[in-house]
N, C-alpha and C positions, 0 to 999 in steps of 0.2 A: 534428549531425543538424539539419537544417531542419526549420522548425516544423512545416509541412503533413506531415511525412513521419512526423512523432513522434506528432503526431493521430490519423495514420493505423495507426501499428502498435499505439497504445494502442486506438483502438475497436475494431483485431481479436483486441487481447490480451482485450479485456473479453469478446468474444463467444463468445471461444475458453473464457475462465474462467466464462461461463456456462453453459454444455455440462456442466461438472463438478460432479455431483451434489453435492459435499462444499461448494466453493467455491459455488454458489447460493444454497444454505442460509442463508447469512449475511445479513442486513437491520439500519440503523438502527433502531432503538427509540425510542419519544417521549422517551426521557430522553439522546441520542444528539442528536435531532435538534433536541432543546432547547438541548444544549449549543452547537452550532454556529449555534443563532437567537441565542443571548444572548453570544456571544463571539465570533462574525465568522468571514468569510473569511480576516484577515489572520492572528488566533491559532491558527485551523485550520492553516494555511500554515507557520507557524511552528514550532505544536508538532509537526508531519509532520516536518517536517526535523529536528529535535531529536530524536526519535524513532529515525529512519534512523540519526542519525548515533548513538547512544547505543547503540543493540540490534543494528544491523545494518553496520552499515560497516567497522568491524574486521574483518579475515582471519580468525579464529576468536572470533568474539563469545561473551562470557562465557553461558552457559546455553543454547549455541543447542539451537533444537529449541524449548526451553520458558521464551523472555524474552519472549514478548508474549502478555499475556493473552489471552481470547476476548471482553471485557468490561469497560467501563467508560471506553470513553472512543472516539470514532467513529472514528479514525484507527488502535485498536486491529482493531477489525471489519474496516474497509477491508484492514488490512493482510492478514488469513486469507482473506478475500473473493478479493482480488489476486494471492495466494500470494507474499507480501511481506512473511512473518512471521520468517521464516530462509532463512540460508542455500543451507540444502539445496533448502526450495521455490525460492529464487530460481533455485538450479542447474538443478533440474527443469524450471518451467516457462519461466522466461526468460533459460537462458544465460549467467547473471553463474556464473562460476565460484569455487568455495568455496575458501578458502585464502590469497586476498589479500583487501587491503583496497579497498572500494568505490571507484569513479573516479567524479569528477564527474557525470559526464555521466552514469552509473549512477546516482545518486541522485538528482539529475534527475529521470530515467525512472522511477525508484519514487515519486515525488513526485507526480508529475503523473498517472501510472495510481493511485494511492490518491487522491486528489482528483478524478479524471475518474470513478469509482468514486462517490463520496459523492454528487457532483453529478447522476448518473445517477439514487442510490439518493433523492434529496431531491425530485426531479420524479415518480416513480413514485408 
């Protein structure tokens, strides 16, 4: 997928995921937003994709439903925010279908809408 094209389906994922009373609810917290002052863009980046790849990338991830907190760590938040916490949200709302294991270019797109998410929620 082209970039401009990826841009574009993530700021209408975001807007789509703001609409959802559940999924709006969500906001960094000083202690959230601390953590991404004092550890960068690049360890944000990093642990996002460690993350993906740890809880979500397997075809049936160990505890899905209930491996990613709601707290403690901003990429966790992003994730519920995003509906990028399991599987089955990802089924729901973005079409990655449950039972295989994630493709590149799928974590990719989780990556970059949980990041386009923080950087939204860090200007507000």
């Amino acid at each position: 997928m082209k970039m401009e094209d990826r841009s574009k389906q993530i700021e209408l994922t975001l807007k789509r995921l703001g609409r959802s009373r559940f999924r709006s609810r969500f906001h960094l917290g000083e202690k959230e937003r601390s953590w991404i002052e004092t550890k960068g863009e690049d360890v944000l980046r990093r642990h996002g994709r460690e993350l993906i790849e740890q809880r979500l990338s397997a075809a049936y991830p160990k505890n899905d439903g209930k491996q990613t907190p709601m707290h403690g760590h901003p990429v966790f938040i992003a994730q519920h925010a995003t509906a990028c916490c399991c599987r089955q949200c990802l089924e729901k709302w973005h079409r990655i279908p449950m039972g295989r294991a994630l493709q590149e270019e799928e974590i990719q797109f989780i990556l970059a809408l949980i990041l386009a998410w923080i950087e939204q929620e860090r200007l507000s």
